[in-house]
Each structure stands twice: as structure tokens, then as C-alpha cells.
N, CA, C and O atoms as a Tripos MOL2 file, in Angstrom:
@<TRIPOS>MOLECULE
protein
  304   303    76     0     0
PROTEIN
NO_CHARGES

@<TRIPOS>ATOM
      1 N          91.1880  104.7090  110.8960 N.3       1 UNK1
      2 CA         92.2130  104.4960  109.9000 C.3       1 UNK1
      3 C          93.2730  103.5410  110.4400 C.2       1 UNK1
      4 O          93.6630  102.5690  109.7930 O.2       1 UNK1
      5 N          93.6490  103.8090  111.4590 N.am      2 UNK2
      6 CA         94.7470  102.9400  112.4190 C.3       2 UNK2
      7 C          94.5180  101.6340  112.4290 C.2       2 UNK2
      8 O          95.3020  100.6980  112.2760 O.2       2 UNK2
      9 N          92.8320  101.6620  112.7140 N.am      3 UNK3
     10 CA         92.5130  100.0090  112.6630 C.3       3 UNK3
     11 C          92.5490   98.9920  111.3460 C.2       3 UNK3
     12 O          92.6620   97.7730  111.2210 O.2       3 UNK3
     13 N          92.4160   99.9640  110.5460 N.am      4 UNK4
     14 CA         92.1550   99.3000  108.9310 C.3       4 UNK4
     15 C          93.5360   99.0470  108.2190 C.2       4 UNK4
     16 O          93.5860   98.3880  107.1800 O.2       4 UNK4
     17 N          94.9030   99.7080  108.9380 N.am      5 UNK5
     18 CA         95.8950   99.0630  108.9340 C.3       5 UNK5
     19 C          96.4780   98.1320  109.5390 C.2       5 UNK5
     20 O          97.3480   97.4540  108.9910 O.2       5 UNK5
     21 N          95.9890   97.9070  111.0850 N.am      6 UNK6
     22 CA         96.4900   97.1930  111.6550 C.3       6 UNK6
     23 C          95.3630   95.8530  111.2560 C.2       6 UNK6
     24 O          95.0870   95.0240  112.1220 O.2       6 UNK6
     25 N          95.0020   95.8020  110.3980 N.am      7 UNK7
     26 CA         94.6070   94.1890  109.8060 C.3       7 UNK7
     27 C          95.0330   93.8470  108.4470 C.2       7 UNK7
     28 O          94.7840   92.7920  107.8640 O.2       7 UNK7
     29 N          95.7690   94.9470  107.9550 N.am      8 UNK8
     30 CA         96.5320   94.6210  106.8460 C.3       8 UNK8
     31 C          96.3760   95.2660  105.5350 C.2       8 UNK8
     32 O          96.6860   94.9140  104.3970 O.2       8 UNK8
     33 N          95.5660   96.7510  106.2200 N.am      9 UNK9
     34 CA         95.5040   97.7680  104.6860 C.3       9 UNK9
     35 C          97.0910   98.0730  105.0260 C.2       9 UNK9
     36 O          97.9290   97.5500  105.7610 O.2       9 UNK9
     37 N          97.0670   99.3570  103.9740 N.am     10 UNK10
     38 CA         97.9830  100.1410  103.3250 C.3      10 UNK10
     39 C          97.5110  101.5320  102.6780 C.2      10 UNK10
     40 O          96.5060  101.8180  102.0270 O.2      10 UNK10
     41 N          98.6460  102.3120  103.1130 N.am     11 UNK11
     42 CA         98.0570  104.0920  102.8120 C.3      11 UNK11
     43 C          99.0890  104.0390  101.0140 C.2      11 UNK11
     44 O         100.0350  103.2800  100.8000 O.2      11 UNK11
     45 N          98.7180  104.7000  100.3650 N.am     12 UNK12
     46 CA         99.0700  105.1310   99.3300 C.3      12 UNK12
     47 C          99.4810  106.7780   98.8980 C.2      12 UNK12
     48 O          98.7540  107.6560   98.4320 O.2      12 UNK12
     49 N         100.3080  106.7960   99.0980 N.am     13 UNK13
     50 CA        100.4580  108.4130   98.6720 C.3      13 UNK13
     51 C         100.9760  108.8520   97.2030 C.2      13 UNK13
     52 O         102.0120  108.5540   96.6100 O.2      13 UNK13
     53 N         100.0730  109.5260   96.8950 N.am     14 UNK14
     54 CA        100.0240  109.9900   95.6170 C.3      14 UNK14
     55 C         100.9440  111.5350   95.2330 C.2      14 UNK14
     56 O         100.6390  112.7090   95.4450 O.2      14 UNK14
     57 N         101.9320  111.0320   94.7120 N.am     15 UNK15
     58 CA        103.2050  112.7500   94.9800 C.3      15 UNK15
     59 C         103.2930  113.4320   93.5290 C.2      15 UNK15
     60 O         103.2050  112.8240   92.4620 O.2      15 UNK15
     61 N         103.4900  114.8490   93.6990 N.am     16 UNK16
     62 CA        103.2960  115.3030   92.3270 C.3      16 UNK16
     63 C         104.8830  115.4430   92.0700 C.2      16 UNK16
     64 O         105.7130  115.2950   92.9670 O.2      16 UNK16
     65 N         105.1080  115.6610   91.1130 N.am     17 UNK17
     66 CA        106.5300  116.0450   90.4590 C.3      17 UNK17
     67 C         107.7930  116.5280   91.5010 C.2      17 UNK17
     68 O         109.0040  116.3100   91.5490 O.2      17 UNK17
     69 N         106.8830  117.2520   92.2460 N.am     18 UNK18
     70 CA        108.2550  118.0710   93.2280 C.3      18 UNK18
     71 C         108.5690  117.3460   94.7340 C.2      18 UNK18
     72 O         109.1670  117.8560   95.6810 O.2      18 UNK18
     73 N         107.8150  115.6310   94.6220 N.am     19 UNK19
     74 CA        107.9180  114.5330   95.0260 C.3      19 UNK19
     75 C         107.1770  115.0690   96.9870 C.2      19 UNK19
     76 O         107.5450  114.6600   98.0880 O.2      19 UNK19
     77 N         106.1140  116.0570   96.6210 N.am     20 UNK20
     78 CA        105.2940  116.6260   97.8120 C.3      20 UNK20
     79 C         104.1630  115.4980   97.6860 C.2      20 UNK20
     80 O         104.3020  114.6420   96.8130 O.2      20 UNK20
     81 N         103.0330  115.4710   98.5430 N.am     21 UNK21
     82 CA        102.1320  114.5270   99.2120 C.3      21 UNK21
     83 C         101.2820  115.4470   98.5010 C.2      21 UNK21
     84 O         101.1750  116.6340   98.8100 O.2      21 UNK21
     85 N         100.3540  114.5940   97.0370 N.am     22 UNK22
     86 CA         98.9440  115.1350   96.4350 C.3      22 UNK22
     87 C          97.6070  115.0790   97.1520 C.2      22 UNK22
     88 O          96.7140  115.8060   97.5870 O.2      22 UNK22
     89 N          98.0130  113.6530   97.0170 N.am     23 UNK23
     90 CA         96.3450  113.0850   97.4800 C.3      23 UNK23
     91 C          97.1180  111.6030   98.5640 C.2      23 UNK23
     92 O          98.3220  111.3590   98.6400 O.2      23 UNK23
     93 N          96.1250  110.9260   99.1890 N.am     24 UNK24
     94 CA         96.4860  110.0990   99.7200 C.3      24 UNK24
     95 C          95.2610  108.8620   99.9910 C.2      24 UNK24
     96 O          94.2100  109.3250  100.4340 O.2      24 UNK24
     97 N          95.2800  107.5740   99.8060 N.am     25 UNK25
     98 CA         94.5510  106.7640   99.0810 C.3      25 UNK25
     99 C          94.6320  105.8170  100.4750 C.2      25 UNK25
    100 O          95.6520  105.8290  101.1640 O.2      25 UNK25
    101 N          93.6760  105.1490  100.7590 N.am     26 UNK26
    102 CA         93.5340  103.9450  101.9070 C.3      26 UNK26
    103 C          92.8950  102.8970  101.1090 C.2      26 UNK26
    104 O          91.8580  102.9060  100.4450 O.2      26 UNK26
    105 N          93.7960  101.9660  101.3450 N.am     27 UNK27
    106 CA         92.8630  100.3650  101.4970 C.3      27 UNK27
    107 C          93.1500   99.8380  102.4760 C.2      27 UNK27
    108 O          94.1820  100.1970  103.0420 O.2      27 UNK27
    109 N          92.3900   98.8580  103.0000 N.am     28 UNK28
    110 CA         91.8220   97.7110  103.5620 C.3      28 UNK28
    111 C          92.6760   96.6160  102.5550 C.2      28 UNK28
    112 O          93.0640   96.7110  101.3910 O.2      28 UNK28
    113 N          92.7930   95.3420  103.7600 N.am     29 UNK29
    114 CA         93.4200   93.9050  103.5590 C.3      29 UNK29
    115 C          93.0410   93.0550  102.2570 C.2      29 UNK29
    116 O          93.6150   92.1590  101.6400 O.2      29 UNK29
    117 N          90.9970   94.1830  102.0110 N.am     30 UNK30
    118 CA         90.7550   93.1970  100.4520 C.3      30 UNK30
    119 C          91.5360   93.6560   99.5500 C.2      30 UNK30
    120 O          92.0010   92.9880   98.6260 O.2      30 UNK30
    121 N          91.7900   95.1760   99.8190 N.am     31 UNK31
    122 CA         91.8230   95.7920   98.4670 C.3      31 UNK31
    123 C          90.9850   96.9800   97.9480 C.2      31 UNK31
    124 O          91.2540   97.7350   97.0130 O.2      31 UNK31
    125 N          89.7790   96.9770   98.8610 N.am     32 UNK32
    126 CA         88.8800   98.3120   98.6270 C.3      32 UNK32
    127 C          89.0790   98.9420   99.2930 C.2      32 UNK32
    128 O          89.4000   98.7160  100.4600 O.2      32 UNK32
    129 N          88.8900  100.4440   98.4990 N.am     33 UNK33
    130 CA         89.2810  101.4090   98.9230 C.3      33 UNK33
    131 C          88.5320  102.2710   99.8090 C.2      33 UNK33
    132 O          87.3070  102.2760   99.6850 O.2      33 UNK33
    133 N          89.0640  102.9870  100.6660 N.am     34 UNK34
    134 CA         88.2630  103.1730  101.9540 C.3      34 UNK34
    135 C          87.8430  104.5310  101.9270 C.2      34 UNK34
    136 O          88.0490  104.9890  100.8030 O.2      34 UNK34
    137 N          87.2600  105.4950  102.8220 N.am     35 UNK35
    138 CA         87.2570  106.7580  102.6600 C.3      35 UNK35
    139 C          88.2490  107.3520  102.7660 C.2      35 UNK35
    140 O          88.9730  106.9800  103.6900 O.2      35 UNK35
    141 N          88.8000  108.6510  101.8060 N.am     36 UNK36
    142 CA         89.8750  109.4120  102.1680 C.3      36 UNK36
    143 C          90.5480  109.6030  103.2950 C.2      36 UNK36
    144 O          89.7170  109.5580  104.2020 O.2      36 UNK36
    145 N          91.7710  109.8200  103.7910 N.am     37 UNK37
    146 CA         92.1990  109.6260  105.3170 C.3      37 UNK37
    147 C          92.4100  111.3980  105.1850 C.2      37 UNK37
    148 O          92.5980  111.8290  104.0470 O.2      37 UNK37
    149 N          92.3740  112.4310  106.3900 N.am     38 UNK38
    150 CA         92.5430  113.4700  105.9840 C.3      38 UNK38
    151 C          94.3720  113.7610  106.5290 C.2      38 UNK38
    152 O          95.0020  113.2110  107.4320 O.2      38 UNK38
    153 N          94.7690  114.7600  105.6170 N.am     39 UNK39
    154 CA         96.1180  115.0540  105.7780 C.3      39 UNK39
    155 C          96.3600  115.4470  107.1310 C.2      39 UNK39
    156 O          97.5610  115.5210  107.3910 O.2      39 UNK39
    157 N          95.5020  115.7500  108.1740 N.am     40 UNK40
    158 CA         96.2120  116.0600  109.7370 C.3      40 UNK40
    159 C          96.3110  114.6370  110.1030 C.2      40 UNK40
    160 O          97.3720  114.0860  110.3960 O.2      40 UNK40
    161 N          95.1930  114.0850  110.0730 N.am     41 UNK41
    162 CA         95.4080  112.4090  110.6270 C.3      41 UNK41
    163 C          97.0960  111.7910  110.0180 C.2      41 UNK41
    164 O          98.1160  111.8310  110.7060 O.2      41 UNK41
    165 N          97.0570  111.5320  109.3310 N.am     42 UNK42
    166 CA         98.0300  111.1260  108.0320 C.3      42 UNK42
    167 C          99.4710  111.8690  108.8080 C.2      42 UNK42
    168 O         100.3470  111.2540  109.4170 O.2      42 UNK42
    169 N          99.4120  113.0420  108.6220 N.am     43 UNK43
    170 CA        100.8730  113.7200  109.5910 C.3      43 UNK43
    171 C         101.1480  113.6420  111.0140 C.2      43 UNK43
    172 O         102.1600  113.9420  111.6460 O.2      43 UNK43
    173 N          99.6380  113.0080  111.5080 N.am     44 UNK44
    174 CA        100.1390  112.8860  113.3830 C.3      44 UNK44
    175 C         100.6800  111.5130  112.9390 C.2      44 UNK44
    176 O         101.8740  111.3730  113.2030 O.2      44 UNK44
    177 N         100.2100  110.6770  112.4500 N.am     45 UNK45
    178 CA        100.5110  109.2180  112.6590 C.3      45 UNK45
    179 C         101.9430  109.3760  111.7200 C.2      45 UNK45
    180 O         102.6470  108.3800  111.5510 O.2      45 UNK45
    181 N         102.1250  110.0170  111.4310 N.am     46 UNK46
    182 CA        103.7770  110.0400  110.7610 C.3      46 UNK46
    183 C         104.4920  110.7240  112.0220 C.2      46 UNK46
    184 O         105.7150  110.5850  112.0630 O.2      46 UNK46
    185 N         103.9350  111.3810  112.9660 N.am     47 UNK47
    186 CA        104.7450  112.4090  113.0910 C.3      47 UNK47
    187 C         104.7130  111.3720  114.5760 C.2      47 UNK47
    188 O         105.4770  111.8030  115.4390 O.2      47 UNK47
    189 N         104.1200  110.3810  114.8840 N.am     48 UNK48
    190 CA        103.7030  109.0200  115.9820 C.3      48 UNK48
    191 C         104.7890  108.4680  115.8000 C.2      48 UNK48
    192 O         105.5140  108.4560  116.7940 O.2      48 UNK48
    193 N         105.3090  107.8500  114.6060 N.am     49 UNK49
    194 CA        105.7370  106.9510  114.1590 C.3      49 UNK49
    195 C         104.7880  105.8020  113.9360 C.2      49 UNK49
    196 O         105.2050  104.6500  113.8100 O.2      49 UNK49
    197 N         103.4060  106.1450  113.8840 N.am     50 UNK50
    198 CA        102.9170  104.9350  114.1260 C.3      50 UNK50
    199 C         102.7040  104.2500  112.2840 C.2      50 UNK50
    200 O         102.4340  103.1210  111.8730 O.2      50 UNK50
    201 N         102.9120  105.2300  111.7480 N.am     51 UNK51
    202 CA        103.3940  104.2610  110.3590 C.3      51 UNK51
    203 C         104.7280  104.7420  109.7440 C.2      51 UNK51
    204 O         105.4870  105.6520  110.0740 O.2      51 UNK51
    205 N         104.7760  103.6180  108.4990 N.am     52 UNK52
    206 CA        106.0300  104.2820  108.0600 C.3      52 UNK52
    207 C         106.2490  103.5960  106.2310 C.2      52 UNK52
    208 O         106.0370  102.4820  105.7530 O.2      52 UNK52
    209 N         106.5040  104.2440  105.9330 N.am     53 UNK53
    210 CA        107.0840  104.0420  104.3610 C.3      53 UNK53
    211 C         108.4260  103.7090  103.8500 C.2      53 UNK53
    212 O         109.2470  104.6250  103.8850 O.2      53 UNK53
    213 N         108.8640  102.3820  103.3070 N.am     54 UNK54
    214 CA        110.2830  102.2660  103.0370 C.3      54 UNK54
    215 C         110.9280  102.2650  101.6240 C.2      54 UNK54
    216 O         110.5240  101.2460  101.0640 O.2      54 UNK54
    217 N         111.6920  102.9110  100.8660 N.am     55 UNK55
    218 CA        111.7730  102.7340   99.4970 C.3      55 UNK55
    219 C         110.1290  102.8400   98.6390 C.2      55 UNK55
    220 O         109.5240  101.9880   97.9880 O.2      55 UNK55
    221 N         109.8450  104.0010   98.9200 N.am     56 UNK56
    222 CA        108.7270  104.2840   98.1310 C.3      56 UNK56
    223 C         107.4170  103.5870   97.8230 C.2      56 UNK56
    224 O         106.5350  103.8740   97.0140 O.2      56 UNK56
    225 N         107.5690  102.2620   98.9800 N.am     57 UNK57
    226 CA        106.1210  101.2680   99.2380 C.3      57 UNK57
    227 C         105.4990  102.3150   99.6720 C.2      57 UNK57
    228 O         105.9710  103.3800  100.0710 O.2      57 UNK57
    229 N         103.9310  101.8250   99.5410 N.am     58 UNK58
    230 CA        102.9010  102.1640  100.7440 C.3      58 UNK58
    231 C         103.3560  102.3400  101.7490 C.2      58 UNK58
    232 O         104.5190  101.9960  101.9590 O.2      58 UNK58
    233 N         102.4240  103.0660  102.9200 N.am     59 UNK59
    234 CA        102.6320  103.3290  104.1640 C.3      59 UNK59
    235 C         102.1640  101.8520  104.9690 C.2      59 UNK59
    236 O         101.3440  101.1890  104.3350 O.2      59 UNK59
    237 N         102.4650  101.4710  105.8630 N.am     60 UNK60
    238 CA        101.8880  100.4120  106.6940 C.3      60 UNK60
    239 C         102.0990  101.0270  107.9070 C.2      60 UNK60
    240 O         102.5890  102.1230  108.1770 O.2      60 UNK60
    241 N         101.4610   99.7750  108.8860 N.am     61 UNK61
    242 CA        101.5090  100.1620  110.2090 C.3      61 UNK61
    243 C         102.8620   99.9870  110.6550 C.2      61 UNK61
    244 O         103.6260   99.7800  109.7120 O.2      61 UNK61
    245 N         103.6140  100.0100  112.2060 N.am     62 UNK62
    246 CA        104.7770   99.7360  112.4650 C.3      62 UNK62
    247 C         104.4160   99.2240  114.0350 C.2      62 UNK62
    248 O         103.3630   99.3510  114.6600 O.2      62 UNK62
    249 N         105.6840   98.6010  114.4280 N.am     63 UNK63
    250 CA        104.9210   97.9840  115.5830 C.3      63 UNK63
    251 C         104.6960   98.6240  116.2190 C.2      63 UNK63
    252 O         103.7100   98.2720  116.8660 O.2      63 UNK63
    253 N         105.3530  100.1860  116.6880 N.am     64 UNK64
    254 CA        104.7550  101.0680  117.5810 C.3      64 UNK64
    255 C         102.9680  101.5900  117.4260 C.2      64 UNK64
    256 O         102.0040  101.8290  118.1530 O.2      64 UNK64
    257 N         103.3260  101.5610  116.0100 N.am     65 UNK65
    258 CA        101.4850  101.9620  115.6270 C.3      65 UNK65
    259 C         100.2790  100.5160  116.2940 C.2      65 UNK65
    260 O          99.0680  100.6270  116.4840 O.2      65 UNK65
    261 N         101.0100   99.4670  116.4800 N.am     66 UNK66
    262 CA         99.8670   98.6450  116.2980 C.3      66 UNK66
    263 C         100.0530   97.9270  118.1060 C.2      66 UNK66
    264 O          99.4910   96.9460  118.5920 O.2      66 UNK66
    265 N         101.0830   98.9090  118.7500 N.am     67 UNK67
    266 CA        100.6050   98.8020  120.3190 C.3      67 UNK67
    267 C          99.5290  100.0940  120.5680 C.2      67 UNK67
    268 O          98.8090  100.1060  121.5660 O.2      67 UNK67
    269 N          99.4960  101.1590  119.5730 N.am     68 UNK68
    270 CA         98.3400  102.2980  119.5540 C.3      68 UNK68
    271 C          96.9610  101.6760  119.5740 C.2      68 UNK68
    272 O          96.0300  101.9080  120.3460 O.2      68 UNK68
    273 N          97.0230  100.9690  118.7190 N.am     69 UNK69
    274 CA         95.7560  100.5900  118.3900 C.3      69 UNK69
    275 C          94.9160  100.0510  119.8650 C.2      69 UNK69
    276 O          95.5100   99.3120  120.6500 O.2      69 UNK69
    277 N          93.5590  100.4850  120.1200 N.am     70 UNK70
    278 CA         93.0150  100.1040  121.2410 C.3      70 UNK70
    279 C          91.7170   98.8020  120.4920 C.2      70 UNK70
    280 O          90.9910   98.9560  119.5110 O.2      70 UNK70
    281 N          91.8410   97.6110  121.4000 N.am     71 UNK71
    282 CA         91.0130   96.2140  120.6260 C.3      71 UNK71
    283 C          89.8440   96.8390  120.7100 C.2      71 UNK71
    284 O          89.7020   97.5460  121.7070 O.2      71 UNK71
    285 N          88.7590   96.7720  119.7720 N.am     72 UNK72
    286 CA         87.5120   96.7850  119.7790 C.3      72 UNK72
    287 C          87.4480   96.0410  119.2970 C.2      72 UNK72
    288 O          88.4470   95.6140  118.7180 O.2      72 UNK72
    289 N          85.7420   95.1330  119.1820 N.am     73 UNK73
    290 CA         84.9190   94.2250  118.5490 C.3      73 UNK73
    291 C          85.3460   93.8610  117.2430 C.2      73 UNK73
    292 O          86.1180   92.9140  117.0860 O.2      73 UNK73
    293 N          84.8440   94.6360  116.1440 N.am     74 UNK74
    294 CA         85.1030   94.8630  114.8300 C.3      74 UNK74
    295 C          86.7690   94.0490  114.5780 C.2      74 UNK74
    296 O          87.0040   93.4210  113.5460 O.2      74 UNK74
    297 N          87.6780   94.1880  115.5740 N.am     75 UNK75
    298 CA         89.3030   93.4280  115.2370 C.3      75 UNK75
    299 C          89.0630   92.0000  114.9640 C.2      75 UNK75
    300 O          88.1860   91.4080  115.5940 O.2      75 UNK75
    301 N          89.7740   91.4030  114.0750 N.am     76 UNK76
    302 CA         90.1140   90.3430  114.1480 C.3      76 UNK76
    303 C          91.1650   89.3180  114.3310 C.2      76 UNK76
    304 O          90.8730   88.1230  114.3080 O.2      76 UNK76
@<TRIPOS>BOND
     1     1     2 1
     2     2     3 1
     3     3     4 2
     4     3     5 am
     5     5     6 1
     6     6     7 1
     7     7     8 2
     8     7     9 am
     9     9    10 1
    10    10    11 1
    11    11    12 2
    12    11    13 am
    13    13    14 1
    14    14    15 1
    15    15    16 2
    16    15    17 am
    17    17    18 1
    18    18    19 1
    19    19    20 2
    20    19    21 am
    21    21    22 1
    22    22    23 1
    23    23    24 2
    24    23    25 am
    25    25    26 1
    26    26    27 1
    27    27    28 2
    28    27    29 am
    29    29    30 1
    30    30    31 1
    31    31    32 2
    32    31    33 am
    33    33    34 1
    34    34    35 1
    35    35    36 2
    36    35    37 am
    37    37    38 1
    38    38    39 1
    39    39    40 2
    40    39    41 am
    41    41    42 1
    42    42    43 1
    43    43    44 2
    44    43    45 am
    45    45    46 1
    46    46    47 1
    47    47    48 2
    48    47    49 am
    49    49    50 1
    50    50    51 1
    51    51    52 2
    52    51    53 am
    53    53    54 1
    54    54    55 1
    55    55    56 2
    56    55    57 am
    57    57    58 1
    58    58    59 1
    59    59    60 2
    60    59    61 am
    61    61    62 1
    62    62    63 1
    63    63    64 2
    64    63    65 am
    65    65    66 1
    66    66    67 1
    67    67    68 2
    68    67    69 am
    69    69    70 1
    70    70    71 1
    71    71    72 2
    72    71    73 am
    73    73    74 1
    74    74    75 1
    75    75    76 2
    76    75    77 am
    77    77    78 1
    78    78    79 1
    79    79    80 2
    80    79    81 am
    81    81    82 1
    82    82    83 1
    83    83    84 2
    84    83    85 am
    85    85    86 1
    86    86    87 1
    87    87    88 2
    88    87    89 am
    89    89    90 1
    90    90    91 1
    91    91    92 2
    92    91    93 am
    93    93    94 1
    94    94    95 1
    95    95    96 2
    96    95    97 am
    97    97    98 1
    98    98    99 1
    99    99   100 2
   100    99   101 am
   101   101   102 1
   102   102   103 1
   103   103   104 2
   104   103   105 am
   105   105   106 1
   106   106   107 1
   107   107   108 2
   108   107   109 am
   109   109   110 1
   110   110   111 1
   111   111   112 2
   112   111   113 am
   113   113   114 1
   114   114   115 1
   115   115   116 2
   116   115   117 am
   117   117   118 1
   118   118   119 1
   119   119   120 2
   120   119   121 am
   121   121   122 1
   122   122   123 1
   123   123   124 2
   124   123   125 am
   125   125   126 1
   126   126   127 1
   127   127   128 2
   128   127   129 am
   129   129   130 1
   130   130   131 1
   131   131   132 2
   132   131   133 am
   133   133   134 1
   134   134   135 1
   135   135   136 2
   136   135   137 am
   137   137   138 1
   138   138   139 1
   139   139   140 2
   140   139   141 am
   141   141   142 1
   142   142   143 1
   143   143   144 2
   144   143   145 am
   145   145   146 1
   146   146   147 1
   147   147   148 2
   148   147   149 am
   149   149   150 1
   150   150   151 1
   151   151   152 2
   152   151   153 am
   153   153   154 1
   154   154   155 1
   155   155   156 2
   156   155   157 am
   157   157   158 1
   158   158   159 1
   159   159   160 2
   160   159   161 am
   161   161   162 1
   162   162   163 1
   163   163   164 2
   164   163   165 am
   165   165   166 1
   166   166   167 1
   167   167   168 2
   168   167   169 am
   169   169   170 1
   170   170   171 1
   171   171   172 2
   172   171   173 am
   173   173   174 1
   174   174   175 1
   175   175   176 2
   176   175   177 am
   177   177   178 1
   178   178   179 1
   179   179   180 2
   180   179   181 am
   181   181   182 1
   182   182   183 1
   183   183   184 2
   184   183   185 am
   185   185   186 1
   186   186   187 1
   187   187   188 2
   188   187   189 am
   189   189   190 1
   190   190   191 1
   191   191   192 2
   192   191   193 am
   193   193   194 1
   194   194   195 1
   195   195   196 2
   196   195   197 am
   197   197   198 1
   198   198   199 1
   199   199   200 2
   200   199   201 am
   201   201   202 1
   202   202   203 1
   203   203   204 2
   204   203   205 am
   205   205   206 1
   206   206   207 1
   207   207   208 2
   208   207   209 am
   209   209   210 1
   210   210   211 1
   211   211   212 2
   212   211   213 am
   213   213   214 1
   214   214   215 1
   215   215   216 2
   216   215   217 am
   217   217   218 1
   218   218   219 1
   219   219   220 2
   220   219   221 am
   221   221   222 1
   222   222   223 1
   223   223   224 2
   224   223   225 am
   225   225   226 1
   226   226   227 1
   227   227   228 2
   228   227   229 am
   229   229   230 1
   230   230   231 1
   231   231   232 2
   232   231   233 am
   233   233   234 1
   234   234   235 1
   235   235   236 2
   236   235   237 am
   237   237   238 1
   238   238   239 1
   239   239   240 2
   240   239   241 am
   241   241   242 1
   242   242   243 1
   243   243   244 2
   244   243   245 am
   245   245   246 1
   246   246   247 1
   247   247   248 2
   248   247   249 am
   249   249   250 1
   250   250   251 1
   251   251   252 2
   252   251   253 am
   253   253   254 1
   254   254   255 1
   255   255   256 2
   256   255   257 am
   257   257   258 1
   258   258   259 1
   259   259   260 2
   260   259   261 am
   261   261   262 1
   262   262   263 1
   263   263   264 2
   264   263   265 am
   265   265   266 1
   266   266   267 1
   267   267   268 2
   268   267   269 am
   269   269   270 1
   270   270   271 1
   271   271   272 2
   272   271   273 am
   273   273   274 1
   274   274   275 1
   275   275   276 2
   276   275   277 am
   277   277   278 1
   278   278   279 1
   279   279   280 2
   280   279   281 am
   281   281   282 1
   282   282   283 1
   283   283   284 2
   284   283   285 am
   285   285   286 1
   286   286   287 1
   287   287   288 2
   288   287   289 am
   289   289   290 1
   290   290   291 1
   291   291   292 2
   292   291   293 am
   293   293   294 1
   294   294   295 1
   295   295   296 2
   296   295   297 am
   297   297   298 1
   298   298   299 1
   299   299   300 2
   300   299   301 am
   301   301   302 1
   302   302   303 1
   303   303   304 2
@<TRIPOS>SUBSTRUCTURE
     1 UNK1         2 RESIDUE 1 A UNK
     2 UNK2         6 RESIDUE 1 A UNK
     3 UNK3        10 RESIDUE 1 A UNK
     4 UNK4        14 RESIDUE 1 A UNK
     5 UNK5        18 RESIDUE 1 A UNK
     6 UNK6        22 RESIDUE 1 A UNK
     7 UNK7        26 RESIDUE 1 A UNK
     8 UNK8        30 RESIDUE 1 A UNK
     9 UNK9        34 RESIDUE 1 A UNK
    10 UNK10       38 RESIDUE 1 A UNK
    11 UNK11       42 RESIDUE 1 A UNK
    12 UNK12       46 RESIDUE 1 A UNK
    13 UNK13       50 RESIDUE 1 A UNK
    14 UNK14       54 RESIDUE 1 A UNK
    15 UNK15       58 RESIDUE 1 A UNK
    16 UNK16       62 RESIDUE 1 A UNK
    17 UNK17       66 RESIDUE 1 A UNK
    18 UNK18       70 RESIDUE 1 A UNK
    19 UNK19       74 RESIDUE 1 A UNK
    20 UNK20       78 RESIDUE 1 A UNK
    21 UNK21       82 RESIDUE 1 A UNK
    22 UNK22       86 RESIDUE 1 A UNK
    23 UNK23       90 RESIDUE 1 A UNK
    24 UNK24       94 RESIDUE 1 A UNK
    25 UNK25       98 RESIDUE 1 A UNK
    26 UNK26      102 RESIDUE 1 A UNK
    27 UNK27      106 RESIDUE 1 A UNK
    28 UNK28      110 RESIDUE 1 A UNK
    29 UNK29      114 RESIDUE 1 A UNK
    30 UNK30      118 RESIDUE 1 A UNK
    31 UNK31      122 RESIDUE 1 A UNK
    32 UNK32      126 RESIDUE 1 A UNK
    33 UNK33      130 RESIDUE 1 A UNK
    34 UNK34      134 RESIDUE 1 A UNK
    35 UNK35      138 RESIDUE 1 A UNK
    36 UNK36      142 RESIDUE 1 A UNK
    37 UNK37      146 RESIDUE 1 A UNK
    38 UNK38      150 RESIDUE 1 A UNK
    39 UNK39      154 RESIDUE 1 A UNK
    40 UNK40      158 RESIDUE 1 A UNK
    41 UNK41      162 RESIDUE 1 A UNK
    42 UNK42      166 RESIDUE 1 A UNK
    43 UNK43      170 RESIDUE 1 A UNK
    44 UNK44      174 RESIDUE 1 A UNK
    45 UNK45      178 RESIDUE 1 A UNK
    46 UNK46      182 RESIDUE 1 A UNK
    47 UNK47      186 RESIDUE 1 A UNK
    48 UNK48      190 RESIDUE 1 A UNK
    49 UNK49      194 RESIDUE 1 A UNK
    50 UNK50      198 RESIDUE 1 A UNK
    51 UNK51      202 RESIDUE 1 A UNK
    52 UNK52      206 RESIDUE 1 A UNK
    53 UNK53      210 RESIDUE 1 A UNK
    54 UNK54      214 RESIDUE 1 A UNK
    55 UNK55      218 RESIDUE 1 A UNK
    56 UNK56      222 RESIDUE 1 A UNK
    57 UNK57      226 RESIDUE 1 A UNK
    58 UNK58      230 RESIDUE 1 A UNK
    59 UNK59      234 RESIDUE 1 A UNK
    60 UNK60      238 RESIDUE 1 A UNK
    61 UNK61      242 RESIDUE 1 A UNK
    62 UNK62      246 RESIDUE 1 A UNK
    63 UNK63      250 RESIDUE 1 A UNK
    64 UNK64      254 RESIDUE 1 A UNK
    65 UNK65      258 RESIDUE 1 A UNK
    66 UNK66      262 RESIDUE 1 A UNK
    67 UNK67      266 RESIDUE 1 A UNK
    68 UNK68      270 RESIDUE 1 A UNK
    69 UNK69      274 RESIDUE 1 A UNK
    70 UNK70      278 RESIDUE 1 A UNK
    71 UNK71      282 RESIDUE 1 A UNK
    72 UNK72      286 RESIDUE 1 A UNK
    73 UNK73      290 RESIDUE 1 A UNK
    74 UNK74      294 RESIDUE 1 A UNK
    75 UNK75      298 RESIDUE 1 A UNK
    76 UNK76      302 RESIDUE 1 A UNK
């Protein structure tokens, strides 16, 4: 998940009325949507700082998140 932000997805969180975390949505840099991220992943990397949400955007990476990231192949 870490990696698919640090090339330029974005997490989406989907909040119900009482402005709590429903569901939570990943894309990738095209635009397609990725497999579900699960809510423990999602709360360490909040709880990392390694992403972050400002005025109710998407989540992105932050620069602390994207010294996390370890290079594999697949990076570009």
C-alpha cells in the first residue's frame, strides 16, 4: 500500500454521518482502484505519520512515509 502511494496514489476515506471511518478506498497514480487497504494497516500508517489528510482531501503519503518506503524493482 505504502508503495502505491509513494508513486502517486491516494487513500480515500469514506465517513458516515457521525464523520467515523466507513470504508476506505485506494488508488494508484492512474486512477484504478486497488485492493481494499485493511483498517489495521490504514491506523499504523496514521498512527506512523507516514500519511496524512488535510482539509478533508485524500490521504497521501508524507515525507516521513516516503523515507519508509524500502526501493524495490517494481519503483519508478
Amino acid at each position: 500500500m505504502l508503495h502505491a502511494l509513494a508513486q502517486g496514489g491516494h487513500i480515500v476515506a469514506l465517513k458516515t454521518s457521525g464523520r467515523r471511518i466507513a470504508a476506505l478506498e485506494l488508488y494508484n497514480r492512474d486512477g484504478w482502484r486497488m485492493p481494499e487497504p485493511s483498517a489495521s494497516s490504514f491506523r499504523k500508517l496514521r498512527r506512523l505519520k507516514a500519511i496524512a489528510s488535510s482539509d478533508g482531501s485524500p490521504y497521501r503519503i508524507t515525507k516521513l512515509g516516503l523515507e519508509l518506503v524500502r526501493s524495490q524493482l517494481d519503483n519508478r
